[in-house]
Steps between C-alpha positions, in 0.01 A plus 500: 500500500323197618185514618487433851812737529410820748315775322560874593179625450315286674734479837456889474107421502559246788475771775108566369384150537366501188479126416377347867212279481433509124354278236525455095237390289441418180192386310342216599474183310604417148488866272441305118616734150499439136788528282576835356275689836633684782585375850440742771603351873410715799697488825457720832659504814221526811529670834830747346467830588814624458510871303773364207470245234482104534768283315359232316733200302296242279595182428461258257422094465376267261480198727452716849863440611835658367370862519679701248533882538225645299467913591614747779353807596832635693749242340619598139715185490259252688344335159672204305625592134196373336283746694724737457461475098129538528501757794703722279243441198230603764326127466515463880448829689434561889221762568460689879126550585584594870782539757432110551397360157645447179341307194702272228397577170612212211433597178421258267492170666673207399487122576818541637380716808217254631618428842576611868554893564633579858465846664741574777584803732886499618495528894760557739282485812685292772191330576259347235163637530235376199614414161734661265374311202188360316470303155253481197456215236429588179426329164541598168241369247506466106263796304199279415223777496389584120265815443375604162178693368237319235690689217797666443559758369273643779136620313400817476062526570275762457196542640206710552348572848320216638651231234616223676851335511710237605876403569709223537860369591609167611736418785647158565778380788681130437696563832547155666395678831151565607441854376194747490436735246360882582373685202442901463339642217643932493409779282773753400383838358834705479714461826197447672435122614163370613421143638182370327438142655732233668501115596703436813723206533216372719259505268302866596404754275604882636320777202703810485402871619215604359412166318330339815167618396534369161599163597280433767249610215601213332682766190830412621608138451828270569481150323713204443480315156684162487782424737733811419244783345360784680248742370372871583154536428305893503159500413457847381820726460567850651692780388743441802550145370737637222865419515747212484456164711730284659500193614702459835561141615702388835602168641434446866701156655359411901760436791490411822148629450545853395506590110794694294490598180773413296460665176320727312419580075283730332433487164241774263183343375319779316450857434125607526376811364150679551340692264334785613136550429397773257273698651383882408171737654425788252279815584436822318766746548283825538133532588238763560219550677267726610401593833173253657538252220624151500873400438525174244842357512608157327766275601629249262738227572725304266647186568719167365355233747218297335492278878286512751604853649304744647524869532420752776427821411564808686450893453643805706556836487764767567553857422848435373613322234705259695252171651807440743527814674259522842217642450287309246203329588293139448134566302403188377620139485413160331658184648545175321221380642299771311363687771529867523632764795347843453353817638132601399592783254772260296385120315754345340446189244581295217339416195716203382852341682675778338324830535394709846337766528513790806197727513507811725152609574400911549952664466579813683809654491674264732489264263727601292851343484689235373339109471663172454398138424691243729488137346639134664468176395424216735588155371367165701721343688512128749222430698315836388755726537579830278805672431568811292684501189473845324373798633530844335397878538345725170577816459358800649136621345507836575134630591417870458140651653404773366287758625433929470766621720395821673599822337698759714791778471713564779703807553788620770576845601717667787319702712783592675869530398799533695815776451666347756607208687245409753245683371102313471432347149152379434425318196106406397401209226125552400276283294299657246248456231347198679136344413235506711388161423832346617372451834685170529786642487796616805770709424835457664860675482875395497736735503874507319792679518824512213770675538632769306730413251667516112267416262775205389489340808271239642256622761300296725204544691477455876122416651459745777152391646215286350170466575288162470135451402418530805663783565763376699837740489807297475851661458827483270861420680572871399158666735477228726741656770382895447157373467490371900665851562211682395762639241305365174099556512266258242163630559170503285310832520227432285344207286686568190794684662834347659767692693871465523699749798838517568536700806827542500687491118864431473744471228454133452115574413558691223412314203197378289106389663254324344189316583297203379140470536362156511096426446429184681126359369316283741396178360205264555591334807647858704823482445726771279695442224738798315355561188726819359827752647552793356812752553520833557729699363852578717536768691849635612585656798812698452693762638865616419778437758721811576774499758363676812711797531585698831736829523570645836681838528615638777610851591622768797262748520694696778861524470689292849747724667637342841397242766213583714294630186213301341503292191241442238491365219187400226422237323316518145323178335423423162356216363376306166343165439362471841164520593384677756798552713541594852860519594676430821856676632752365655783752627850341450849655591837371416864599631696736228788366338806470590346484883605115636344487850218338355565372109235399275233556768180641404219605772088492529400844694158554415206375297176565386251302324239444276231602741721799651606303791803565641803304658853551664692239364857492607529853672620406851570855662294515774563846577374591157211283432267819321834651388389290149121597317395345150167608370376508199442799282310451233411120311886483273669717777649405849699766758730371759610725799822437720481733812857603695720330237851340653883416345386146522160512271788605200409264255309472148109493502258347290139413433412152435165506358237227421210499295189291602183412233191376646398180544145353614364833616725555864792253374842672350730343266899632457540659154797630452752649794801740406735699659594874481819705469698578811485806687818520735538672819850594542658702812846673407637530864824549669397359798728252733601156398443217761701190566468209754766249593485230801745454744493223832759439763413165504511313205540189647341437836415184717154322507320714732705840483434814372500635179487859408503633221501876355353678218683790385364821315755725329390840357677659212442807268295757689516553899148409637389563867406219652156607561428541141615123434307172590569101431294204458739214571401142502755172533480218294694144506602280267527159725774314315867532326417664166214702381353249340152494702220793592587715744341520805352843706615500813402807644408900359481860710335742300567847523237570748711259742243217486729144502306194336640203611451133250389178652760266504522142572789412716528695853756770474390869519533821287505842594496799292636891607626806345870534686536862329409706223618267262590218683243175537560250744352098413562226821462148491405400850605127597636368128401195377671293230215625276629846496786484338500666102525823339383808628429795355282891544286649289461886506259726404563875515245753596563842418323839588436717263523908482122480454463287856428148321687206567654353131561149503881408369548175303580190728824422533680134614829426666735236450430156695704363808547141561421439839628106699363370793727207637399235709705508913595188482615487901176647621253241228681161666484658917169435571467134347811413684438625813168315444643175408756503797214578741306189417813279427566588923104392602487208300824379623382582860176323464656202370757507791149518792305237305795252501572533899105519589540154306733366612432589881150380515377256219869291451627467860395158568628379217808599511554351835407162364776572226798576781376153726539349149854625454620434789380140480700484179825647642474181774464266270799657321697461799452160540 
């Protein structure tokens, strides 16, 4: 493919515009290498903003005409076959910075590429706009740069702190150009790479981070000795000077009055190592002292430098071990410059350079602790300057102060145990067999608590409360909470007695208390310091856990004949494991089996509880609202009472009973709760056997009709007279297809011949009558789309008895009937047609007056004008 031949890609670009109005450019000037370096050429394309890449072809000439195809970035057959070779060997690579630049990369130059390099952008814009091209000249030159050190193999020195030291290597260019050297003098210590000092091409001297202070000092140096020599001079060496040096040497050429540097060589000069100073501080290990005397301690340092170095001296103290932890404090120093930092009680000095001595005037017990001997060594440096170049820490001297602790027993004792769970413990700790002379001394308490546990397992103690010297109560994670609730009480009663009450002891308290008495002595200057704790002996709190246990029988005192007698039945408690119980009764009855009107259902009557209060529960008869008593008999034993008994109160009843301890005086906690055996109340009758069914003339009626529906009652078995036979019937709806949702009451008639209707939220009506004896009539009055579903009566018998009662039956259900309500489709679409024909007619009519009133009155001159014109036309027609 030649290369002005169309492309694809870019005629598909063409559409964006990409490549109006732009310009290549290259480097300016003359870009100069050395033999055997890299050549890197730049080249951008400005004022592209186009979202896909740039294509870039470079070309090559070694007398600026004759271009020869050097590298393509879209063209994989655009180079000649000698480019090609060294393409392939990755000698000559393109690299994309951008969407509009791309860099040439030659490896290794050769004499051969000094020349012309052209970089182009292929256009196929139909008018030129800018330039599609730019050139670079660049020349080649011969390696004439030679860098060595002063001696090879590269020396080894070692040095001591503040020693000083110097370096060489020599650097020499013979290239027939005018050339500038830069030289850079680095340190290497492991990966890391530091810049010590550097001579610019232009002759300036740049120090390195962290050595500007050093050589503007004048301890830093950069010299030249002879024509090609350069030396690194440090006056006094630092521990950070130790590593490996390199000497890094450039060559800098000027065109067109800018510089480039052409080359670059490093070579290793030395390896410089510091010897650390020796430098130890010894102090007694273990010293005693008594109480108001003076504390002698000697510091003694040891030391390789024989220079001029001077120490500083420091001591502190800490009540640990450890001089790094927070916490320890400065008492006395002594700078280099001799002169001492102290407080009036401590003097610190020295009776030769290697000796010091710390003197602590009138100890107390606050003084004892841990002390330690801190030791640097300053070394001169430039222009009066010091740096350190040991420094070192002694061991601890431990410092013991002795004095006659106070002398004091301590014992614990429960005053008051518990049996049970919330019941009060009190604990007291007294000291004992105190001195009268020990007036300086307070007395303060902490108290512990440790579980129970095997004697092979690891028990810990928990800190309940603790009391400072001045009396100040703090508390343990474990009391904080029941503390603030008044729950845990930490009082002092007397001078030498502590208390410890739990108001309210549970399960988790059980366990071992103790107590530690601590005797604070007051010093000379107020303050307290704890001088002794002693421990009381545990005391455990313990009582045995026993399932609470609760039996409740029940019995018939009086044997049950027939409805319309009364039931009782009683209720006897016995407990164990519960303290103090008061019991409360709840009065439950459940269907028999084998009875499915209502499965699995269990009902609240009556309670009564802990205080003898009592409650209907679930007992809904009105008529027989005192037809129910529970009292109670004795403390264990409860009687309930049903008055005028009915066929529907069959079932099985129990007593559910629930014991109550004491808690906090007037508060109750639940103990245990059980339930009794059942006592059933069973009527063997022959009476009649009631059945309901639903029946409606119009199952399917039109929105707005009708719809009645009828409960029936059939009787079978014995013949009743209808006076001795009553019905509660109510209506319920289930208001969709299935009977998959809640049904809904619609309307009831008890068998007094009250009617209760429901609200309902669309506006058809219900009424409610009793057609016959056993015949129930429900209407829906004006149906609505809403009312369509299943229907269905529910029946409950009433029966009179020979005694004159009324017995309730069991309530009985009937089948459902679906029920449709259809839209009239005729009578929904009369009204908004006749209404839409009725304005259709005015509208048209109004349009018909407005045109003529127009046309009459505001167009009548005009349109004579328009017939004169006409008939001027139809002359000149003629004609």
């Amino acid at each position: 493919m030649g290369r002005l031949a169309p492309r694809p890609l870019l005629l598909a670009l063409l559409w964006l515009g990409l490549c109006q109005g732009r310009v290549v450019r290259v480097p300016r000037g003359t870009l100069v290498r050395v033999v055997g370096t890299e050549l890197v050429i730049p080249c951008n394309v400005s004022d592209y903003d186009g979202p896909s890449e740039q294509n870039f072809d470079w070309s090559f000439s070694s007398l600026g005409s004759d271009f020869e195809e050097l590298a393509s970035t879209w063209e994989a057959g655009f180079p000649t076959q000698l480019y090609q070779e060294r393409l392939q060997r990755g000698e000559i690579l393109l690299r994309r910075t951008a969407n509009d630049a791309v860099e040439l990369h030659i490896k290794n130059v050769q004499p051969s590429d000094q020349g012309h390099y052209k970089c182009s952008t292929p256009s196929t814009d139909a008018t030129v706009q800018g330039n599609y091209e730019d050139t670079v000249q660049v020349k080649v030159l011969a390696d004439a740069l030679h860098v060595g050190p002063s001696a090879r193999p590269p020396p080894s020195l070692s040095l001591r702190e503040g020693e000083p030291f110097e370096l060489r290597c020599t650097a020499a260019s013979a290239s027939p150009l005018h050339t500038h050297l830069a030289l850079l003098w680095e340190l290497h210590r492991g990966p890391a790479r530091r810049s010590v000092l550097a001579l610019t091409h232009e002759g300036r001297f740049h120090p390195g981070l962290g050595y500007e202070q050093r050589y503007h000092s004048g301890g830093l140096r950069l010299d030249t000795v002879g024509s090609d020599a350069y030396r690194l001079s440090v006056s006094r060496a630092l521990s950070a000077d130790q590593g490996s040096y390199r000497c890094v040497v450039s060559e800098w050429i000027a065109e067109q009055g800018s510089w480039q540097e052409i080359q670059e060589k490093a070579v290793e000069v030395a390896t410089v190592v510091i010897q650390p100073t020796v430098l130890r501080a010894a102090v007694p290990k273990n010293v005693s002292v008594a109480e108001g005397k003076e504390l002698d301690l000697t510091c003694n340092i040891t030391t390789d430098r024989v220079d001029d170095v001077r120490p500083e001296v420091t001591w502190s103290f800490s009540r640990t071990p450890d001089s790094t932890l927070p916490g320890s404090r400065v008492l006395a120093r002594l700078d280099r410059d001799s002169l001492v930092h102290s407080s009036p009680h401590v003097a610190l000095s020295h009776v030769d350079a290697r000796s010091y001595h710390l003197l602590v005037r009138d100890v107390s017990k606050e003084n004892s602790g841990y002390y330690f001997c801190h030791v640097s060594l300053w070394a001169p440096g430039h222009n009066r300057s010091w740096h350190k170049v040991a420094e070192t820490v002694s061991s601890p001297a431990a410092v013991g102060v002795t004095w006659l602790e106070p002398d004091y027993q301590v014992y614990l004792n429960a005053s008051k145990v518990p049996g049970f769970a919330d019941d009060p413990t009190e604990l007291a700790c007294r000291v004992v067999d105190t001195k009268s002379g020990e007036a300086n001394v307070r007395f303060t308490v902490s108290w512990y608590y440790r579980m129970n546990r095997r004697s092979d397992d690891v028990v810990t103690s928990e800190l309940l409360a603790v009391m400072d010297r001045d009396w100040t109560l703090k508390y343990g994670e474990r009391s904080k909470q029941r503390a603030q609730d008044g729950d845990f009480i930490f009082s002092k009663e007397h001078i030498d007695t502590f208390n410890f009450r739990i108001q309210r002891t549970t399960e988790e308290d059980r366990g071992n208390y103790y107590c530690v008495v601590s005797a604070w002595t007051k010093q000379r200057n107020n303050s307290w310091v704890k001088s002794k704790d002693v421990y009381s002996k545990p005391v455990n709190i313990f009582w045995a856990l026993e399932d609470s246990v609760l039996v409740v029988k029940a019995r018939q005192p009086k044997p049950f004949f027939a409805a319309g007698n009364t039931f009782e039945m009683t209720c006897k408690v016995s407990s164990k494991n519960i303290k103090s119980p008061r019991y409360s009764v709840l009065i439950t009855a459940e269907k028999p089996v084998g009875d499915l009107s209502s499965p699995n259902e269990t009902k609240y009557i009556i309670s009564l509880d802990q205080d003898s209060v009592v409650k209907l529960e679930n007992w809904t008869d009105a008529s027989r609202v005192d037809g129910v008593v529970l009292e109670k008999v004795q403390e264990d034993e409860f009687r309930y009472r049903m008055y005028q008994t009915q066929v529907s109160d069959a079932g099985l009843y129990r007593c559910m009973v629930t014991a109550w301890s004491p808690v906090r005086g007037s508060l109750w906690r639940e103990a245990a709760t059980s339930l009794s055996n059942p006592i059933e109340i069973d009527f063997q009758t022959s009476g009649p056997i009631f059945n309901a069914s639903v029946h409606s003339d119009t199952p399917s009626v039109i929105r707005g009709d009708l719809i009645k529906l009828f409960c029936i009652i059939t009787v079978e078995g014995a013949a009743l007279d209808p006076d001795d036979m009553a019905f509660d019937v109510s209506w319920f709806a289930v208001h969709s297809f299935g009977l998959d949702k809640d049904p809904v009451l619609l309307s009831s008639l008890d068998r007094k011949g009250i009617v209760t209707t429901s609200r309902r939220e669309w506006k058809s009506d219900l009424s409610l009558e009793r057609v016959s004896v056993l015949e129930f009539l429900l209407q829906v009055h004006g149906s609505e789309d809403q009312d369509f579903g299943n229907y269905y009566c529910s029946v409950t018998p009433w029966v009179k008895s020979p005694t004159g009662s009324w017995q309730k039956e069991a309530e009985i259900h009937s089948k459902p009937v679906f029920i449709t309500v259809k839209m009239d489709v005729l009578n929904a679409f009369k009204y908004p047609l006749l209404i839409g024909v009725g304005l259709s007619t005015v509208i048209g009519l109004l349009s018909c007056l407005i045109g003529y009133c127009s046309s009459h009155w505001c167009c009548k001159k005009e349109v004579q004008e328009t017939r004169r014109e006409r008939r001027r036309l139809m002359s000149m027609e003629m004609d």
